[in-house]
C-alpha positions in Angstrom: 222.4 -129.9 165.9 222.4 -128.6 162.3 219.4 -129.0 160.2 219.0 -128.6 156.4 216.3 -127.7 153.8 217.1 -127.7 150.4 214.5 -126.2 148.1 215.1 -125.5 144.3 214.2 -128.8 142.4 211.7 -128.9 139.7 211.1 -130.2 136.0 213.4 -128.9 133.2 214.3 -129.7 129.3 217.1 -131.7 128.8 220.0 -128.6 128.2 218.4 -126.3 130.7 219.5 -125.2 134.1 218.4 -125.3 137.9 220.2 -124.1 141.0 219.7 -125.8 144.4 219.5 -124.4 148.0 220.2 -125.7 151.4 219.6 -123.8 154.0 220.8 -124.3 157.5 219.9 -123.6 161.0 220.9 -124.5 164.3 224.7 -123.9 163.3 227.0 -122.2 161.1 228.4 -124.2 158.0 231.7 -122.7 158.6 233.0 -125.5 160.2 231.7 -128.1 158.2 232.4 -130.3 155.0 229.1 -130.2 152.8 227.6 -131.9 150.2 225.0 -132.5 147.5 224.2 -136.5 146.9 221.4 -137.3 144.4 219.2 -140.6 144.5 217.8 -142.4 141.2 214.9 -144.9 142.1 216.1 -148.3 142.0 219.9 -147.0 142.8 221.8 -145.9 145.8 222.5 -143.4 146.7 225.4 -141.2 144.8 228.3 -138.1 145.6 227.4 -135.3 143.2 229.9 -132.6 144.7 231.4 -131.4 148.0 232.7 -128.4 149.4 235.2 -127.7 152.4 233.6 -124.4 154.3 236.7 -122.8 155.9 238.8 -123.2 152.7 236.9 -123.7 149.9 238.0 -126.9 147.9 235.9 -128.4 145.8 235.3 -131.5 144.4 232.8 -133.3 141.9 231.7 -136.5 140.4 233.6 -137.0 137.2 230.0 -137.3 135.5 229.0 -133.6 136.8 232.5 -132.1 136.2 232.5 -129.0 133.8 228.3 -128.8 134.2 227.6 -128.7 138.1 229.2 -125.9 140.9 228.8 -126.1 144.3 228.7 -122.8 146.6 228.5 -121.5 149.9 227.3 -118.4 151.2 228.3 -117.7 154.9 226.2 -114.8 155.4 223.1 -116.7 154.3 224.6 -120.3 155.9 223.5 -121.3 152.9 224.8 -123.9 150.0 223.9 -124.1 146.7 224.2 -126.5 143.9 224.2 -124.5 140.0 223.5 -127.2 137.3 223.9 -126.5 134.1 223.4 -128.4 130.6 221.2 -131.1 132.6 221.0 -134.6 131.0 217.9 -137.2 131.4 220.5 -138.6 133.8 220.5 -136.2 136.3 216.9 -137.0 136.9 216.9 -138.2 140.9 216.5 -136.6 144.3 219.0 -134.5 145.6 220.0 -134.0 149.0 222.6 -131.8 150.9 224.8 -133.1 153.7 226.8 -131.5 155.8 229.3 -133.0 158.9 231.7 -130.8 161.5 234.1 -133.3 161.8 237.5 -134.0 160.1 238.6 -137.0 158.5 236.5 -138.9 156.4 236.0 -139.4 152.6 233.6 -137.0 151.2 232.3 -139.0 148.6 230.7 -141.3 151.2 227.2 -141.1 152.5 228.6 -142.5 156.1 230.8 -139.4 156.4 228.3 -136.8 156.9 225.8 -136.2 160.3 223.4 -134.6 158.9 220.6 -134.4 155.9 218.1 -132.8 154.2 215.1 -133.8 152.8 215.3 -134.2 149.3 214.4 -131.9 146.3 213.3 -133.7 143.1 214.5 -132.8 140.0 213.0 -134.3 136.9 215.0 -133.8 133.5 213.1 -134.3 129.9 214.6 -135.9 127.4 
């Protein structure tokens, strides 16, 4: 059992930067896939990036490429998500996911076991 808190979400000008945690507990990341997805009311939810523990690959939503990195830190089992030059579009909830099994597209919300709560973040315009 793995569970995840992200933390890090807040209100920010248009331009301006944020970095989101998730921390886990109950298990190591290292074997797992993980994720940030973020949820716009009204809209499903959406991939936003994805990381592959053991190797590192990473991938991103086209509309985050260049602006958004996602991290891991094995001695903290924790994952982060650096955003940078946010856009009113941004504006949602963001959750991490993370999953230990292979297989699986990452960009899908049915691939991963396990989820955190949510952290809001709010971009003016």
């Amino acid at each position: 059992q793995v569970q995840l808190v992200e933390s890090g979400g807040g209100l920010v000008q248009a331009g301006g930067s944020l970095r989101l945690s998730c921390a886990a507990s109950g298990r190591t990341f290292s074997s797992l896939v993980a994720g940030w997805f973020h949820q716009a009311p009204g809209k499903e939810r959406e991939f936003v990036a994805a990381v592959y523990w053991s190797g590192g690959s990473t991938y991103y939503a086209d509309s985050v490429k260049g602006r958004f990195t996602i991290s891991t830190n094995s001695a903290k089992n924790t994952l982060y998500l650096q955003m940078n030059s946010l856009k009113a579009e941004d504006t949602a909830i963001y959750y991490c996911a993370a999953d230990p099994r292979s297989g699986g597209s990452y960009i899908r919300t049915s691939r991963y076991a396990y989820w955190g709560q949510g952290t809001q973040v709010t971009v003016s315009s």
